[in-house]
C-alpha positions, 0 to 999 in steps of 0.5 A, a space after each residue: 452511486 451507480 454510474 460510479 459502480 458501471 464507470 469502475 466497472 468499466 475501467 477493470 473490464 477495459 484495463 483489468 487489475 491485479 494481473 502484472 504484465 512481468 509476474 513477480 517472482 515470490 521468493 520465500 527467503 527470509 528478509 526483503 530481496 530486490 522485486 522484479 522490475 515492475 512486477 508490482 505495476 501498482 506500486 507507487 512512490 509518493 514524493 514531497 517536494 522540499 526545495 528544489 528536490 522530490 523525495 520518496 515519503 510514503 508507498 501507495 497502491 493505484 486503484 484507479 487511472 486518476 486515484 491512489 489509495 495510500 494512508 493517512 498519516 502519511 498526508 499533510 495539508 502542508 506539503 506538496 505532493 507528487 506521484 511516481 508510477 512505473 518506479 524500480 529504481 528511484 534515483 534512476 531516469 527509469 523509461 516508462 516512467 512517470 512523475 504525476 502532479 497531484 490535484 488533492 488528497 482526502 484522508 479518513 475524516 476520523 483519523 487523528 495524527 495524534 493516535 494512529 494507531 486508533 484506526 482509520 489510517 486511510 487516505 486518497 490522493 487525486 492525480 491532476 490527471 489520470 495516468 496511461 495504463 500499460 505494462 509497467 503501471 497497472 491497476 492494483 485490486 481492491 478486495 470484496 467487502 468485508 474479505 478476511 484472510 486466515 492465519 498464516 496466508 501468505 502476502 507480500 509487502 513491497 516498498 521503499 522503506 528501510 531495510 533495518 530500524 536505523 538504516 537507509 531507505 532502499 533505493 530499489 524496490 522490495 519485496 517480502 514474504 509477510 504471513 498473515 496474523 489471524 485478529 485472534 493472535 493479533 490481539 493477544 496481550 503479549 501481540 499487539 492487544 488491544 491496539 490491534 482492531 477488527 478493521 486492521 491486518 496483521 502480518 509478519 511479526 517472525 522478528 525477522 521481516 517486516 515493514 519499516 518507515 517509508 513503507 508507509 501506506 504501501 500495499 499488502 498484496 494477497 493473490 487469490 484462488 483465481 491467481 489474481 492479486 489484491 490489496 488486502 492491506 494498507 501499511 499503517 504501523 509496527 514496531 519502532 526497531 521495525 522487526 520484533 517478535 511477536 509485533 508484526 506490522 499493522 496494515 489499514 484493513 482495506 476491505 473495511 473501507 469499501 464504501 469509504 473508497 467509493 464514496 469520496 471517488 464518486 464525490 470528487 
């Protein structure tokens, strides 16, 4: 345990996280706009292979050179995968880019395909080899144990998914103002009720903005007071028309499953 705390350690001190090269540009217009190419350098596509082709599935966040943090209905022991970092466009040959084999994924032992919603809608995938950092692929923040953020803090989600229930998915990645909904509000009967647990995050749920499929296990990206940014969230579910008063998108808390994270990196 501890030689795994120094070695991430180390790779924060040597790499750093949670500070992009090319600073987002944090517009507050109602709806996704296009993000700023590679200012949100931890964003990652994860791709399933199906014949001869690759196609985007999910959203993920890299915490470490070798580790991707995404959730687990988005992981099946069927498919193959892999991971494209340094993405802007995802049908374009994107310099700086790169497409990494995947060794494994561990999803949350108690998560259940059947009931996502239940909780525990975290997983990891294992690159075959750790990726080189540099100004388009970037380590994203984990925040501290336990870390909860008051009603109405603004995050953004970004992601591939689509732009309205029915819809395509995006070909360039999006960005969206998403404020946070307090547990208190969540969890009120006309919300989610009792579907929304103390290990989860709420956002959005204007009726205007907010996840949609394909956003799937992407990130929640909260800055701190030191203007750092972290990943608060884990897109894990939300309403089926995607936009929907009063039901924001649901994201895996992921400062409940600190020791989670450690755990199985340590181990595998």
């Amino acid at each position: 345990m501890i030689r795994f705390v120094l070695a991430a350690l180390l790779v924060a001190t040597v790499y750093g996280c949670g500070t992009p090269s090319y600073q987002p540009i944090l517009s507050r217009v109602v709806g996704g706009v296009n993000a700023r190419p590679h200012s949100w350098p931890w964003q990652i596509s994860l791709q399933v292979s199906r014949g001869d082709s690759w196609f985007h599935t999910c959203g993920g966040t890299l915490i470490d050179p070798q580790w991707v943090m995404t959730a687990a209905h988005c992981i099946s022991k069927k498919n193959t995968y892999r991971v494209a970092l340094g993405k802007q466009v995802l049908s374009a040959n994107e310099p700086g880019s790169v497409f990494a084999a995947v060794e494994k994924t561990i999803r949350h032992e108690k998560f259940s395909m059947i009931f996502a919603a239940n909780g525990y809608d975290i997983a990891l995938v294992k690159l075959a080899a750790p990726v080189v950092l540099d100004d388009k692929i970037e380590l994203g923040c984990i925040p501290a144990p336990g870390s909860l953020l008051s009603n109405n803090y603004s995050c953004y989600i970004t992601g591939w998914g689509l732009l309205k229930a029915g819809g395509s998915v995006s070909d360039i990645l999006q960005q969206a103002l998403l404020p946070v909904v307090d547990h208190a509000t969540c969890s009120l009967p006309d919300w989610w009720g009792w579907i929304a647990k103390e290990s989860m995050v709420c956002a959005g749920g204007d009726g205007v903005v907010s996840g949609c499929n394909g956003d799937s296990g992407g990130p929640l990206n909260c800055q701190n007071a030191n203007g750092i940014w972290e990943v608060h969230g884990i897109v894990s579910f939300g309403s089926a028309l995607c936009s929907h008063q009063k039901k924001p998108t649901v994201f895996t808390r992921v400062s409940a499953y600190n020791d989670w994270l450690t755990e199985k990196m340590m181990n595998n």
